[in-house]
DOPA-540177 format. One record per residue (C-alpha): residue in one letter; residue number from 0; x, y, z. Coordinates in steps of 0.05 Angstrom, whole numbers. Example, Ala and Ser with C-alpha at 12.3 -4.5 7.8 and 13.67 -1.06 7.14 Angstrom:
2
res n x y z
a 0 246 -90 156
s 1 273 -21 143
END
This chain:
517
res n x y z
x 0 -348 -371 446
x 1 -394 -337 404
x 2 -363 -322 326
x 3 -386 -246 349
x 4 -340 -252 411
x 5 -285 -289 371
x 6 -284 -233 321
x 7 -280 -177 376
x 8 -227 -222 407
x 9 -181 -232 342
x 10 -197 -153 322
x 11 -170 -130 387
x 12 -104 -173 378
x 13 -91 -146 309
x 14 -108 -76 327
x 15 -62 -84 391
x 16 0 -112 345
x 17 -16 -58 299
x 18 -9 2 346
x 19 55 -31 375
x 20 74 -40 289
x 21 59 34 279
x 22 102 61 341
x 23 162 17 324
x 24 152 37 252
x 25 162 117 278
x 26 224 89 321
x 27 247 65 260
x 28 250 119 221
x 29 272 167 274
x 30 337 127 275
x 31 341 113 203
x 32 331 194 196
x 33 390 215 253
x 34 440 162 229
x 35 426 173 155
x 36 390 250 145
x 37 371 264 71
x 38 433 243 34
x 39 452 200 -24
x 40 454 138 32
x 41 375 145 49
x 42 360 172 -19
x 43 390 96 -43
x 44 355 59 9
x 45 289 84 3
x 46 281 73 -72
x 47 312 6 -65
x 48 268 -10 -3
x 49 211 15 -49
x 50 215 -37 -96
x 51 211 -101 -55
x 52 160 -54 -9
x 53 107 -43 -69
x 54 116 -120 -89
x 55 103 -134 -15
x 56 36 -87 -25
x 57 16 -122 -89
x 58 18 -198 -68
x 59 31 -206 10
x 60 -11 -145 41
x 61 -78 -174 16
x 62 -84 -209 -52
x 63 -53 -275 -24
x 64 -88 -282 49
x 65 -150 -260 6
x 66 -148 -314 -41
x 67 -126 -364 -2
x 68 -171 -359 60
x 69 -240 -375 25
x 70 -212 -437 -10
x 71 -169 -459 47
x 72 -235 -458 92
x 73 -278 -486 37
x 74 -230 -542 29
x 75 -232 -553 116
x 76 -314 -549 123
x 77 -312 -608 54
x 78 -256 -641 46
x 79 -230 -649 128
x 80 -165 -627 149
x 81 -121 -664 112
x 82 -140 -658 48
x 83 -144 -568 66
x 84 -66 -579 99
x 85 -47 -619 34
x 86 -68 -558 -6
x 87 -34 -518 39
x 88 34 -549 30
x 89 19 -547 -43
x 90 8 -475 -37
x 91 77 -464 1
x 92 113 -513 -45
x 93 96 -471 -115
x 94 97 -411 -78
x 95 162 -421 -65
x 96 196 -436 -132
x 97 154 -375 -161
x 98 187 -334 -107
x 99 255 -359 -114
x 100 238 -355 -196
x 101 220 -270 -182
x 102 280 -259 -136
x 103 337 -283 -179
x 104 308 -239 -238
x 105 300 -185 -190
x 106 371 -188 -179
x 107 384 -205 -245
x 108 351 -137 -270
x 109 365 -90 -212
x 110 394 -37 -252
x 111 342 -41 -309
x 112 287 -25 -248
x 113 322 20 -220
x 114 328 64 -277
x 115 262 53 -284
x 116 231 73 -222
x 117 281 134 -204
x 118 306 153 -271
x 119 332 210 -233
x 120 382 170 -212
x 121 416 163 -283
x 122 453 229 -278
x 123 485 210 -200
x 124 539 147 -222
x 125 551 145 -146
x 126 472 138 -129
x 127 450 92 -182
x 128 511 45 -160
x 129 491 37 -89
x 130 416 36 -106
x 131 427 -22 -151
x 132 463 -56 -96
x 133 419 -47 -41
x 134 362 -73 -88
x 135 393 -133 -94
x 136 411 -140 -29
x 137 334 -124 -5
x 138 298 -161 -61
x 139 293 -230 -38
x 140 255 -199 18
x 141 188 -211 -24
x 142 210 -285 -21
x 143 198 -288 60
x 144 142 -229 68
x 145 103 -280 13
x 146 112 -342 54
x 147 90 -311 113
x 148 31 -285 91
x 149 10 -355 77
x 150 28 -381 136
x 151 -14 -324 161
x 152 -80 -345 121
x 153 -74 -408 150
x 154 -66 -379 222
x 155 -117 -339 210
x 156 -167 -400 185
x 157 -149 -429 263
x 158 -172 -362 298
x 159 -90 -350 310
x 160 -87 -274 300
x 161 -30 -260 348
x 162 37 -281 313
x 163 22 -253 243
x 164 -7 -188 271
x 165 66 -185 317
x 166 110 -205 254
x 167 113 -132 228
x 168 150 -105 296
x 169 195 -147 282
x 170 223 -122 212
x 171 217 -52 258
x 172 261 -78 306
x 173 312 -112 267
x 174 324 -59 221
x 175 330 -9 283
x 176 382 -63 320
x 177 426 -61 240
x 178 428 17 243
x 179 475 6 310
x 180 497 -73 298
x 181 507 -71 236
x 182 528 -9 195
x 183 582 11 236
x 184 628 -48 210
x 185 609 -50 137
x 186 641 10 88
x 187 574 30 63
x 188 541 34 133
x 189 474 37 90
x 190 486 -38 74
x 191 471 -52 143
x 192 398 -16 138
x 193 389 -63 75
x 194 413 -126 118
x 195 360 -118 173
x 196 309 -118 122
x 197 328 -186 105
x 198 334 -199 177
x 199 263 -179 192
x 200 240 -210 137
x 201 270 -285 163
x 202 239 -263 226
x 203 176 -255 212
x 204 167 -318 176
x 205 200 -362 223
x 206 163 -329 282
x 207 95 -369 249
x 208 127 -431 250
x 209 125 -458 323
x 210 37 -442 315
x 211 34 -474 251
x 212 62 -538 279
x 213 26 -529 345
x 214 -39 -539 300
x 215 -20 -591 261
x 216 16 -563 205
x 217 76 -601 182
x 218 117 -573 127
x 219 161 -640 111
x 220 95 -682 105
x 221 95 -705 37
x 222 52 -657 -19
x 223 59 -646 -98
x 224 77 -575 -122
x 225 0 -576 -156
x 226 -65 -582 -131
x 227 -136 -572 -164
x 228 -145 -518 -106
x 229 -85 -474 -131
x 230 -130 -460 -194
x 231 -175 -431 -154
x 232 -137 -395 -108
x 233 -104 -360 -181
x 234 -166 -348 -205
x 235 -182 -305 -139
x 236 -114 -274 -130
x 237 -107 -243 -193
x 238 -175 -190 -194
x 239 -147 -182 -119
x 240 -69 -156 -146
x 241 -111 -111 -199
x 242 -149 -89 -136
x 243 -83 -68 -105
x 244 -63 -33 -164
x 245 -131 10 -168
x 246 -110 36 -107
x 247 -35 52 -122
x 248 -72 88 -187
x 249 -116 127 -138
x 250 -49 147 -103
x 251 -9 166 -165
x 252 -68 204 -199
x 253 -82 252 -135
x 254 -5 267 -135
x 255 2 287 -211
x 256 -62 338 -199
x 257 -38 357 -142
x 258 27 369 -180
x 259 -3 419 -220
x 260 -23 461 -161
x 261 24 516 -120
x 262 73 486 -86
x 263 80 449 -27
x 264 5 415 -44
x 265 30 343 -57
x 266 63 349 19
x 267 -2 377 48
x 268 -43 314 19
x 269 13 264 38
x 270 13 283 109
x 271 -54 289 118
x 272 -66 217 85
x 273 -14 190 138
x 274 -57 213 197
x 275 -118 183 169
x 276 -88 119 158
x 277 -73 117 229
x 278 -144 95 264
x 279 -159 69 193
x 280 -101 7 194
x 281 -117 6 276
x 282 -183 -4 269
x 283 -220 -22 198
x 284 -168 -70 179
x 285 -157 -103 245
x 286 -232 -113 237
x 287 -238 -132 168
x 288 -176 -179 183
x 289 -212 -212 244
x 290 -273 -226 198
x 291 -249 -253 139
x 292 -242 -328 166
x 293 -306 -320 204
x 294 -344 -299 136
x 295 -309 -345 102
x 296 -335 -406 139
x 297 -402 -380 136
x 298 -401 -367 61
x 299 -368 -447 49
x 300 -427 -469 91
x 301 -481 -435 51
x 302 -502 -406 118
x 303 -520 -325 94
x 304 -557 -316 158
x 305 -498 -322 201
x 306 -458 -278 153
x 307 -500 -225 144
x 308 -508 -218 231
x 309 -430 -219 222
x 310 -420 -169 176
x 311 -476 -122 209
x 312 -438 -134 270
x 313 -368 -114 241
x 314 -405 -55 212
x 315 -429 -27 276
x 316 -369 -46 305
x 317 -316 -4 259
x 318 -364 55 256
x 319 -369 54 332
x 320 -293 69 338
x 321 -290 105 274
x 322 -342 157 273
x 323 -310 188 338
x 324 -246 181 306
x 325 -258 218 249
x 326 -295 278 305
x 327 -227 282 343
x 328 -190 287 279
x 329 -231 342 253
x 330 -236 379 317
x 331 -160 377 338
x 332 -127 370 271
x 333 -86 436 282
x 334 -61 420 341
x 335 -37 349 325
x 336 -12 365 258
x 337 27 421 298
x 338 48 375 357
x 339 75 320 304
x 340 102 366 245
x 341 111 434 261
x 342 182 452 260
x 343 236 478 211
x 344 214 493 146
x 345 145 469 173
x 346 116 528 193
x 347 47 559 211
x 348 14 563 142
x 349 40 498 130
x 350 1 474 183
x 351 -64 500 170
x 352 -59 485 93
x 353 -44 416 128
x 354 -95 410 174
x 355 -150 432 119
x 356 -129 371 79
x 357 -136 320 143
x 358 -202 358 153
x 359 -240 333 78
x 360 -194 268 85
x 361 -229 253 153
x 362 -295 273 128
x 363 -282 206 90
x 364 -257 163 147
x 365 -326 131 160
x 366 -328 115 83
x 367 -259 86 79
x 368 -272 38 132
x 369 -339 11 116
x 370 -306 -2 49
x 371 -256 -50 91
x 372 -312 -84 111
x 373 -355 -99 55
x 374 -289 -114 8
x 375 -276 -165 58
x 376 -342 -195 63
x 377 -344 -205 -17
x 378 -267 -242 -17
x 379 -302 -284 33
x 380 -361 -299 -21
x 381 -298 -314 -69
x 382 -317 -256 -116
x 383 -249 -215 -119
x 384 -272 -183 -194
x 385 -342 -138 -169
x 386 -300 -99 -117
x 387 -246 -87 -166
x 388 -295 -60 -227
x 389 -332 -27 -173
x 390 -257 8 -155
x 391 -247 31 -226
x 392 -305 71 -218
x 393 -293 104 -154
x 394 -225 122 -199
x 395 -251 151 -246
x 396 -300 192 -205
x 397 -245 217 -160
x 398 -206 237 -224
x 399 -266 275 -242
x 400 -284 305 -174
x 401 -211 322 -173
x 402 -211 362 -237
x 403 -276 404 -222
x 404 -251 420 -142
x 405 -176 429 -152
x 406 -195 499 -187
x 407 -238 532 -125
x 408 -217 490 -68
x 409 -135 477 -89
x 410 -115 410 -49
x 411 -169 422 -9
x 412 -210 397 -72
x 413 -174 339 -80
x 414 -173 313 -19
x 415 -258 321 -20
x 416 -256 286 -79
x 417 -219 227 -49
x 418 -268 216 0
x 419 -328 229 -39
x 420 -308 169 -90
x 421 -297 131 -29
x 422 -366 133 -6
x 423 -391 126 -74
x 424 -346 58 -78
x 425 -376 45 -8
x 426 -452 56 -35
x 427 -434 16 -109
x 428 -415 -48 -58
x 429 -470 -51 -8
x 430 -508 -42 -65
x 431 -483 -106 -102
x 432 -476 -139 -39
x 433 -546 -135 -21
x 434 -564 -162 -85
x 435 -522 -228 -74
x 436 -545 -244 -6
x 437 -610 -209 10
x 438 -618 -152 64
x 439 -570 -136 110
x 440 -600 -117 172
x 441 -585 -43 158
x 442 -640 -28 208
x 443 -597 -40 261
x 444 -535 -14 237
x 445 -563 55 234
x 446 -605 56 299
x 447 -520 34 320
x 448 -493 99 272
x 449 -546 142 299
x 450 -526 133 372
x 451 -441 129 346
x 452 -458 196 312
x 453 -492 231 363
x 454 -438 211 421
x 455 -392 230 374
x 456 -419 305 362
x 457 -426 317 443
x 458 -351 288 452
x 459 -333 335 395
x 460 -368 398 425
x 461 -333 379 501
x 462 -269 369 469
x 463 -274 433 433
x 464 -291 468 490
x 465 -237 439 525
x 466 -182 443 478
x 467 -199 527 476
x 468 -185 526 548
x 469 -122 478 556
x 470 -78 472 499
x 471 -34 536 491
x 472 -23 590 448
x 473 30 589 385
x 474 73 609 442
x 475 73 560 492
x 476 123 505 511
x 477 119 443 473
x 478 116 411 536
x 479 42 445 558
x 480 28 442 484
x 481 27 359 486
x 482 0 352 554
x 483 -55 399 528
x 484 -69 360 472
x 485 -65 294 502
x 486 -110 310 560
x 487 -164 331 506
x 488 -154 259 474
x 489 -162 230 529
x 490 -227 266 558
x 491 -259 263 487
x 492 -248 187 496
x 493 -287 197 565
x 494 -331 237 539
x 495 -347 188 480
x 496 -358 125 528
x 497 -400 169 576
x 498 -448 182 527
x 499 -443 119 495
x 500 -457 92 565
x 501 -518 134 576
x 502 -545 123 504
x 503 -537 39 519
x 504 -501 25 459
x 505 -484 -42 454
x 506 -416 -25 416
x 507 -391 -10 488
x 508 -393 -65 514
x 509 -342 -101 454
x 510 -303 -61 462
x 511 -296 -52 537
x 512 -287 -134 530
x 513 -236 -133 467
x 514 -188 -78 517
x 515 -192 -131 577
x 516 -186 -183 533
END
């Protein structure tokens, strides 16, 4: 198998797990939201879930399968096997007593984090006591999300893709199965919610197991705690954690300036941002996941020809599916926000003010992915510090941007301005990246963008067209309102691989093969 076919192979996998992920992870909180509504319970649970939840973002989601991949696959292609699964056991072995080292003190200091992340809370006796408790209940979560994002990077090194991209569903599932098998024997039925965490947490890590032995991998085989290839690893996982934070930053600074707007603006922007991140953790990062051991290997082998037809390759791949993406959110992002949101106190205005927020955030989309990409293709070069200045200054622009639209445009502004720094971080790193490895066969990636665009602009007119004709008035059922709006979705997909088809892009055909597959 070709590495081109082996990454369209491993990115359909992960993208597949992640759509099942995301519609467990709306389950979830649909139960989580009828047992528990908006009391002091799920007020508890979700700053207590926060905690272990932003650690998990920091360290497991990224920064540790980042650092470890490149060395792990450096130490394979020159060292063997062995010596890469002795470093590997190493890893687990120190990871482990750090882990063990941050949960006790996470315990330990519950209340003192607490206060600190909802002071709020300091004025509710009743609410600070059962957030403190379901903290320490949910903390020693980071210990097994941690561990299996390891085990993942070394999954990931053997092509495996399928078991660490399932793993989420089953947090999902296990924390659905407490609401109902748990909670309604404990006196705090919210304990139960925190128990399933640390279910799904157990879960996830032991579901790697059985592959990791299957290749080889034996955890009782005997390994020190150090190894000369932990330095490393520290040494790359460190600029990737700052990395991390950059982005939290990003997140924290649009809210405060959105603060300062009329209200209901920080909703408008939230909302909007979860829509986008829907085709964006789909797609990009099932890509740039499915790449990283393939560039990785490349990059240990000194072989830049290979990795530069892999990355132009992922390129054209993610902005095949994404340009069209971004199209259908623009042109139906009433009616979905509508569809998904409008109810309640969630009314008509709300809507549109909503929908012209997803409309500058998807002007972005294209940006945000090719971002994945390149991010990914550096981690593989095992430079994690020129992504991470290159971040700080894609912060500091969309501070600025932010500032000078917020007056004329309201959130409208700020949501421009995120996406504007994002292509400006997306130019800053192709820029620096062609300057490390040489040209990058851009020639063909926009001959592929050209043809992705166009097809894109004719689905978007059809569907447009369409929409007008099918999807029904404010007053209209709910029921011809979604089967309006999913028969658009589906013809603009139609419509998209039609003229894809008669334009002979070559994207179509990878992903026609990563469906079947």
């Amino acid at each position: 198998m070709s590495e081109n076919s082996r990454v369209t192979r491993a990115a359909g996998v992960v993208g597949a797990a992640t759509l099942l992920s995301r519609i467990f992870g709306f389950a979830r909180d649909v139960v989580i939201a009828w047992f528990f509504g908006a009391g002091l319970s799920a007020d508890a649970f979700f700053v207590a879930f926060r905690i272990p939840n932003l650690l998990r973002r920091l360290f497991a989601e990224g920064s540790l399968t980042i650092a470890f991949i490149p060395v792990f696959t450096d130490y394979m292609t020159h060292h063997g096997k062995d010596e890469a699964f002795h470093l590997a056991r190493a890893a687990l072995r120190m990871l482990s007593l750090i882990l063990i080292c941050v949960s006790v003190l996470g315990v330990l200091f519950a209340p003192l984090i607490v206060r600190i992340v909802a002071p709020g809370f300091a004025d509710s006796p009743e609410k600070l006591s059962l957030t403190v408790f379901l903290t320490r209940i949910m903390f020693p979560y980071v210990f097994f999300i941690c561990l299996a994002a390891l085990c993942m990077g070394i999954l990931n090194v053997f092509r495996h893709f399928a078991a660490p991209a399932i793993a989420p569903v089953l947090l999902n599932i296990a924390m659905i199965l407490s609401v109902f098998l748990i909670s309604p024997y404990t006196d705090k039925p919210v304990t139960g919610l925190a128990a399933g965490v640390i279910i799904g947490g157990i879960l996830q890590l032991a579901l790697q197991f059985p592959f990791l032995i299957k290749k080889g991998f034996y955890f009782w085989q005997k390994a020190g705690i150090y190894h000369s290839g932990l330095k490393k690893i520290g040494i790359l996982m460190l600029p990737a954690v700052f990395g991390a934070t950059v982005h939290q930053i990003n997140i924290i600074v649009g809210t405060l300036l959105a603060s300062l707007l009329p209200q209901g603006s920080v909703s408008y922007l939230y909302y909007a941002d979860r829509l986008v991140e829907f085709p964006l953790g789909i797609f990009a990062i099932s890509i740039a996941t499915a790449i990283l051991p393939s560039l990785s290997q490349q990059a240990s082998a000194k072989d830049f020809n290979a990795l530069r037809h892999t990355f132009s390759y992922a390129m054209k791949l993610v902005f095949f599916i994404t340009i069209p993406s971004m199209v259908g959110l623009i042109v139906l992002r009433e009616p979905i926000i509508a569809l998904l949101f409008k109810r309640g106190a969630f009314d008509s205005q709300t809507t549109r003010l909503t929908a012209e927020a997803l409309l500058y955030y998807s002007i972005g989309l294209w940006a945000f992915s090719g971002v994945r990409i390149v991010v990914s293709t550096f981690y593989a070069l095992q430079d994690t510090k020129t992504p991470v200045k290159i971040a700080f200054v894609s912060v500091i622009a969309n501070i600025v941007l932010g500032i000078l639209l917020m007056g004329p445009m309201l959130h409208g502004g700020l949501a421009v301005a995120t996406a504007l720094a994002s292509m400006l971080n997306f130019g800053l790193l192709v820029y620096a990246l062609r300057r490390r490895i040489g040209a990058l066969e851009w020639r063909e990636i926009v001959n592929s963008v050209c043809k992705s665009l166009i097809c894109a602009l004719m689905m978007g007119v059809a569907v447009q067209a369409l929409a007008f004709l099918i999807i029904p008035s404010k007053d209209g059922s709910i029921i011809g309102f979604f089967s309006g709006l999913m028969v658009s979705i589906v013809a603009g997909c139609g419509f998209y691989v039609f003229f894809a088809f008669l334009l002979r892009s070559r994207e179509l055909d990878d992903v026609l093969k990563m469906i079947r597959r």
